[in-house]
C-alpha positions as CSV (number, residue, x, y, z in Angstrom):
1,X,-24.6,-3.4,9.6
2,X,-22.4,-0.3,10.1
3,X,-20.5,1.1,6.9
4,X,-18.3,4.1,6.2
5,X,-20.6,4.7,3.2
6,X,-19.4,7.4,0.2
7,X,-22.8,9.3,-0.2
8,X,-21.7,11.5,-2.7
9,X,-19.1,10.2,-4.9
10,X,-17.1,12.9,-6.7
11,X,-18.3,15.2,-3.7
12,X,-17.5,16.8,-1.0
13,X,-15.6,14.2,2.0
14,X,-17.7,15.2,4.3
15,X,-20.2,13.2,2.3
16,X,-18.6,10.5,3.8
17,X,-20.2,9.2,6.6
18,X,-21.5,6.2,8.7
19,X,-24.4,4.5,7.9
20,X,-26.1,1.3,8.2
21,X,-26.5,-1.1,5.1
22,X,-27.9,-4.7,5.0
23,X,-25.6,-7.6,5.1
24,X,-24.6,-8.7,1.8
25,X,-24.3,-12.3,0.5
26,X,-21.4,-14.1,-0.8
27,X,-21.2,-15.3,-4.5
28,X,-20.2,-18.0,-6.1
29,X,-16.6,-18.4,-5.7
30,X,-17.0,-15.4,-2.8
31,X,-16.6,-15.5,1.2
32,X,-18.2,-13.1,3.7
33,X,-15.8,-12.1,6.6
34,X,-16.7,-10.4,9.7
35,X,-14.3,-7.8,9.6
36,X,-12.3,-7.3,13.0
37,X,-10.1,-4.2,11.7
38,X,-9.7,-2.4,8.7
39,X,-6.3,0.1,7.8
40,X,-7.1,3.4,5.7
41,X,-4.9,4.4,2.7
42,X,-4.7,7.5,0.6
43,X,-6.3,5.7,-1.9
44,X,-9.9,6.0,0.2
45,X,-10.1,9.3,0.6
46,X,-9.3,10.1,-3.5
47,X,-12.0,7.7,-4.6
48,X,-14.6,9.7,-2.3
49,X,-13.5,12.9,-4.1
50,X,-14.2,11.6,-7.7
51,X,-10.6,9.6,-8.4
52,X,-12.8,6.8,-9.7
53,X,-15.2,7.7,-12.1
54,X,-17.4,4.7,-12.2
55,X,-18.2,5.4,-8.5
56,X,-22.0,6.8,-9.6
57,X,-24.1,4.9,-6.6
58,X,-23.3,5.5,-3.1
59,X,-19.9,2.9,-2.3
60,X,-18.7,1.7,1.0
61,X,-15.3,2.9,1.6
62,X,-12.3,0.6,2.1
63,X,-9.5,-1.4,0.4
64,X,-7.6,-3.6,3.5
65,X,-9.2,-5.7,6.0
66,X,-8.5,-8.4,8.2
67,X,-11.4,-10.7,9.8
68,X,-13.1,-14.1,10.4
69,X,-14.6,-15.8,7.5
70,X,-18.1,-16.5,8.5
71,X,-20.3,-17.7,5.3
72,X,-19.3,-19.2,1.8
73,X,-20.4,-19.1,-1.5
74,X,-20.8,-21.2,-4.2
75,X,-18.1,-23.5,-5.3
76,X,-15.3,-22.1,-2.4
77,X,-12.7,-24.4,-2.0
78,X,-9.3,-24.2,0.4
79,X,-11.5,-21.6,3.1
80,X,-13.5,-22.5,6.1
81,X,-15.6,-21.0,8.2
82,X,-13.3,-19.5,10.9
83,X,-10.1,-18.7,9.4
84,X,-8.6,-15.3,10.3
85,X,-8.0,-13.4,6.5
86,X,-6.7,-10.3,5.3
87,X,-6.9,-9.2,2.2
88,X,-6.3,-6.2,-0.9
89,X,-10.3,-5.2,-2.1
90,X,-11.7,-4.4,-5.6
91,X,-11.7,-0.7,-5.2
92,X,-15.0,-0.9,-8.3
93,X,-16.8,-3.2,-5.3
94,X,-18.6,-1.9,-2.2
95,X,-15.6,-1.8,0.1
96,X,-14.7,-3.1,4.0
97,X,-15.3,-0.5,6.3
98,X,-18.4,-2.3,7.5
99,X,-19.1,-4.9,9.7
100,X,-19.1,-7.5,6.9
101,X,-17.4,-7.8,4.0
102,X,-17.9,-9.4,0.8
103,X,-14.5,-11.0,-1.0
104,X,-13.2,-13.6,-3.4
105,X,-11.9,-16.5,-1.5
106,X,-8.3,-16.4,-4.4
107,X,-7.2,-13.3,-2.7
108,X,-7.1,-13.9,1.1
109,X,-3.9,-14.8,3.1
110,X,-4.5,-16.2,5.7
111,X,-3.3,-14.9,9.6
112,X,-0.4,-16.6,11.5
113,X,-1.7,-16.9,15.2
114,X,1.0,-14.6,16.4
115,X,-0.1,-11.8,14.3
116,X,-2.8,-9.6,15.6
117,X,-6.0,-8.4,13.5
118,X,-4.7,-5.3,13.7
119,X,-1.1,-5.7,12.3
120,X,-2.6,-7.5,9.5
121,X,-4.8,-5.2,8.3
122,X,-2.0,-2.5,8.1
123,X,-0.4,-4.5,5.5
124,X,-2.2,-4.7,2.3
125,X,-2.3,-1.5,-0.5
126,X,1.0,0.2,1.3
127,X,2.9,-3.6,2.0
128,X,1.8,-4.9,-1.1
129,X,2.3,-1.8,-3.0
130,X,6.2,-2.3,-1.9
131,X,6.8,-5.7,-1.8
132,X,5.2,-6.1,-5.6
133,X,7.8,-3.6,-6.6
134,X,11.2,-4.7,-4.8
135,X,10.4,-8.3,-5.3
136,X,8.3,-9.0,-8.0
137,X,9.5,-6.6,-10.5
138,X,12.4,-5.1,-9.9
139,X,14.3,-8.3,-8.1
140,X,16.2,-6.3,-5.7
141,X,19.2,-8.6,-4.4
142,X,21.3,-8.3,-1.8
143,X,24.2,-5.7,-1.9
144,X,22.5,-3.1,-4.2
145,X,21.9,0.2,-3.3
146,X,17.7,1.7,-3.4
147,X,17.1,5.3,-2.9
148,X,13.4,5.3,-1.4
149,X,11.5,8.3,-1.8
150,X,8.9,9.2,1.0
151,X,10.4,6.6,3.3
152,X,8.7,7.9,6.2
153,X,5.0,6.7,4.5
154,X,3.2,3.6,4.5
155,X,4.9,2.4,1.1
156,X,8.0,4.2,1.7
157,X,8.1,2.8,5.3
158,X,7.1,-0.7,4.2
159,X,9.7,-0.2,1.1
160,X,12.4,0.5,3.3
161,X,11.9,-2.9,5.2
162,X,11.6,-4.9,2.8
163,X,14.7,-3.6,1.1
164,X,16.8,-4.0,4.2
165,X,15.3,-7.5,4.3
166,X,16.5,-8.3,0.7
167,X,20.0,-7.2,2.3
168,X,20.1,-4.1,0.1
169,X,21.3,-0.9,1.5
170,X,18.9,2.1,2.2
171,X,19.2,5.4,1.5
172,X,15.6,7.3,3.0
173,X,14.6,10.3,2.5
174,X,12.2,11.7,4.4
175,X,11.7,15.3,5.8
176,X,13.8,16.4,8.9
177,X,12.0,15.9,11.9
178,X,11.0,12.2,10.0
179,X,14.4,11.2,10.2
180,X,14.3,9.6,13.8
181,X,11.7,7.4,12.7
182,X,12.9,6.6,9.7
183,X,16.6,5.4,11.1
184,X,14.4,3.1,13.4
185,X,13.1,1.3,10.6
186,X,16.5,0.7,9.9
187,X,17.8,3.1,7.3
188,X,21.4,2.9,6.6
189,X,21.6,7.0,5.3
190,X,19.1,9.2,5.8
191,X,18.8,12.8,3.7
192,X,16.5,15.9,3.8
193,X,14.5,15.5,0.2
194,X,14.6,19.4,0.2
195,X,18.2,19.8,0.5
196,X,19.7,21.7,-2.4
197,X,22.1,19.6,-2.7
198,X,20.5,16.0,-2.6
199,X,22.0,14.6,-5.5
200,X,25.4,15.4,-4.3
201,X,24.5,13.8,-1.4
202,X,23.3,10.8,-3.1
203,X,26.5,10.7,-5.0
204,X,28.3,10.8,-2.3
205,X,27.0,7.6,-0.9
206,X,26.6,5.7,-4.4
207,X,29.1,7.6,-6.5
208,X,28.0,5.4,-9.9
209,X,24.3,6.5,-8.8
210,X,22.0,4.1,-6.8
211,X,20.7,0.7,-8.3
212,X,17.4,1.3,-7.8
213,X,15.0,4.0,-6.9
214,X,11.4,3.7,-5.7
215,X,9.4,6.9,-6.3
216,X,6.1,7.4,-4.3
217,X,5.4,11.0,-5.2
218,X,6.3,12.3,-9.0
219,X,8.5,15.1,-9.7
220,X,7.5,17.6,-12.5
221,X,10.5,16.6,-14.0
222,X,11.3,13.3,-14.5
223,X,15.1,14.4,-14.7
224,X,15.0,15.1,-11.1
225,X,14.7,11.3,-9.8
226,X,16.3,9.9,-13.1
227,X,19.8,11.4,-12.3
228,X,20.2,9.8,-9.1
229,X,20.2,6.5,-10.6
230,X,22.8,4.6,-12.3
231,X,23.4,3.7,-16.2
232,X,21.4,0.6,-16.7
233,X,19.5,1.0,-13.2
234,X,15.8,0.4,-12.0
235,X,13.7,2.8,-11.5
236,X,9.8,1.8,-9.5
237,X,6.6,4.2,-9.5
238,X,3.4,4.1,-7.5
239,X,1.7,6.6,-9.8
240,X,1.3,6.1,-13.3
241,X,4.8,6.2,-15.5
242,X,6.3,9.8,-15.6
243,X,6.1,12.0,-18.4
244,X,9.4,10.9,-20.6
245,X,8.8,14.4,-22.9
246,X,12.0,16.1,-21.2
247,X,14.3,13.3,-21.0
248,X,16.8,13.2,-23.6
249,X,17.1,10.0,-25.6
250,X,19.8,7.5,-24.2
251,X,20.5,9.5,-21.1
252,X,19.7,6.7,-18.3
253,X,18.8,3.5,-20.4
254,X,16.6,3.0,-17.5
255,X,14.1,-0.3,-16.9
256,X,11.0,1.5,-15.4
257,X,8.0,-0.4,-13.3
258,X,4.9,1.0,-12.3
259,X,2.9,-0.6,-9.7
260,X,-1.0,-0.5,-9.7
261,X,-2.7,-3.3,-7.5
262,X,-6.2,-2.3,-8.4
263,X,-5.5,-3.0,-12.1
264,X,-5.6,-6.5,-11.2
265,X,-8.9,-6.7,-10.9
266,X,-9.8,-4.2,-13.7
267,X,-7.5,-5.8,-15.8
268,X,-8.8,-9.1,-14.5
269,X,-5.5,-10.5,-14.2
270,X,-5.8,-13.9,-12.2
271,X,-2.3,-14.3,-12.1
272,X,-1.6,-11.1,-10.0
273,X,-4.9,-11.4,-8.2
274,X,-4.0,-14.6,-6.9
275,X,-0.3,-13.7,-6.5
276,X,-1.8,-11.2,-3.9
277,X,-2.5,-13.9,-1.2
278,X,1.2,-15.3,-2.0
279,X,2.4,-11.8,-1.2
280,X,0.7,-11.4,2.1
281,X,1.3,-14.1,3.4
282,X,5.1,-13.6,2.8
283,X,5.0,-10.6,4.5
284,X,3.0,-11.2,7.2
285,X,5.6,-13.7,7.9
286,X,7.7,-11.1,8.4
287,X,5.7,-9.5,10.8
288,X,5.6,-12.9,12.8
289,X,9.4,-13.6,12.7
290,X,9.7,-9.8,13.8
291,X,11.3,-8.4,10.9
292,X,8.5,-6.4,9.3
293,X,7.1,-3.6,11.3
294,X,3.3,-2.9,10.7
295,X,4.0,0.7,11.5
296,X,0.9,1.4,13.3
297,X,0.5,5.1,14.5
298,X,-2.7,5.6,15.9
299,X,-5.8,2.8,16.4
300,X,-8.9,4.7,16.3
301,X,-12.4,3.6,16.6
302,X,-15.1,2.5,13.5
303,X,-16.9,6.2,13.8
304,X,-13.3,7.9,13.6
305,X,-12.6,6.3,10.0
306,X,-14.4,10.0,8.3
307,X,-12.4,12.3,10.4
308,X,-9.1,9.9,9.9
309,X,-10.1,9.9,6.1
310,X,-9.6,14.1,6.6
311,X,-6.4,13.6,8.0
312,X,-5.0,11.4,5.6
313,X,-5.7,14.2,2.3
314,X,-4.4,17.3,4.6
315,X,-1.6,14.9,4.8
316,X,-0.9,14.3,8.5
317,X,-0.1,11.4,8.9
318,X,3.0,9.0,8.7
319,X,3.1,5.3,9.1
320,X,-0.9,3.1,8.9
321,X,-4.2,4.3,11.4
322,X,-6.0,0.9,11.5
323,X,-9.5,0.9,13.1
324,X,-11.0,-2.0,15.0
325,X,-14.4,-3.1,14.8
């Protein structure tokens, strides 16, 4: 089968390449899918450069898919042969840029009819990323006000959505020439994140400070994000939390989330593992009833995924590139 194989782990991307590999074999409790598209993520590109350290063999690259399940293992109950799945991958497991794709069956949503392979397998790391934040742990309701960071992104993007479907309202930010885009996704303010006087901006919109804010790139200073946020607000990372060091004791009385899908499966966390599938399928609900947009830029073909891979690190692109297989 073809595979966007990591040659070189810790190397070079160019190391990155296409390749042929056998077909693997489900597991017990494991399904194989014939994978019909796959979406790329920042996330691929930083494990080929040496992100993950236990990546010491060449890997297969890929942590979204959407396909046709097509063998079983051992002991798999509640799949069949044929459903239409998408799924979040095991980033320590050979991935799903190939032609088939090994997964375990408590983490696969499964595919309305009206939603295309495509639009599914844009939704996974950057949806689930967002979702898992707003909904899970922060609890955004309706009529509170989230400042999203990067908004023009796949997580910022998908962040934005969701929030707007939770009936909070949206401040973006997002750089200039972004902001079209952004208001399309249904932004109710929109601000320049270089302005020199964003948090006077901000103000001016929340004057108590914003309920919530959902940071997708860190600032040096955690100061920065932390005083556009309200006494007793929420505050949601993508990275790791921020370094506390320079923030002075009972300043924000902030409640702080971080979001890491992969540590579900290195953690080995069933719970959130099999919450994945719950997630997914909620938003790909979404997509169905219209009110989630996948935020596809560019479709490309399988041999395209390296040179994609490129783009994503020199960082640009905005919104998913899903390839079809």
């Amino acid at each position: 089968m073809r595979t966007i194989l990591c040659t070189n782990p810790g190397g070079p991307l160019s190391d990155t390449r296409v390749e042929d590999r056998p077909n693997p074999t489900p597991g017990p409790g494991e399904v194989r899918v014939q994978m019909r598209a796959v979406s790329l993520n920042p996330v691929d590109w930083k494990l080929c450069v040496g992100v993950a350290p236990w990546w010491t063999e060449p890997m297969i690259v890929g942590v979204d898919g959407a396909g046709v399940v097509d063998a079983l293992g051992e002991g798999v109950e509640g799949v069949a042969i044929g459903d239409r799945v998408v799924w979040h991958h095991n980033l320590s497991k050979q991935g799903v840029f190939a032609d088939y794709a090994i997964a375990p069956s408590h983490v696969l949503a499964r595919i309305p009819d009206s939603v295309s392979d495509e639009a599914a397998a844009a939704l996974p790391c950057a949806g689930m990323t967002a979702y898992q934040g707003l909904v899970r742990k922060a609890r955004l309701g309706a009529g509170e006000t989230v400042l999203i960071q990067g908004a023009s992104g796949g997580t910022g993007g998908f962040a934005l959505q969701i929030a707007k479907a939770l009936g909070a309202t949206t401040i973006a930010l997002a750089r200039t020439k972004d902001h079209d885009r952004v208001r399309a996704l249904g932004a109710d303010h929109v601000l320049d994140y270089t302005a020199d006087d964003l948090h006077d901006q901000v103000r001016a919109i929340a004057p108590d400070g914003v309920d919530l804010m959902y940071e997708v790139v860190k600032a040096k200073d955690a100061n920065v994000n932390f005083r556009h946020i309200r006494y007793n607000g929420q505050f949601v990372t993508t990275d790791p939390l921020p370094d506390l060091s320079n923030v002075p004791a009972y300043t924000y009385a902030l409640s702080m989330h971080e979001v890491a899908l992969g540590g579900a499966y290195g953690a080995s966390d069933m719970r959130t593992q099999k919450d994945f599938a719950v997630m997914l399928e909620a938003m790909l609900e979404m997509v169905a009833q219209g009110t989630l947009d996948p935020m596809i830029e560019a479709e490309i073909g399988f041999d395209d995924i390296p040179k994609y891979l490129g783009r994503l690190m020199e960082r640009k692109v905005t919104g998913k590139i899903v390839a079809r297989l």
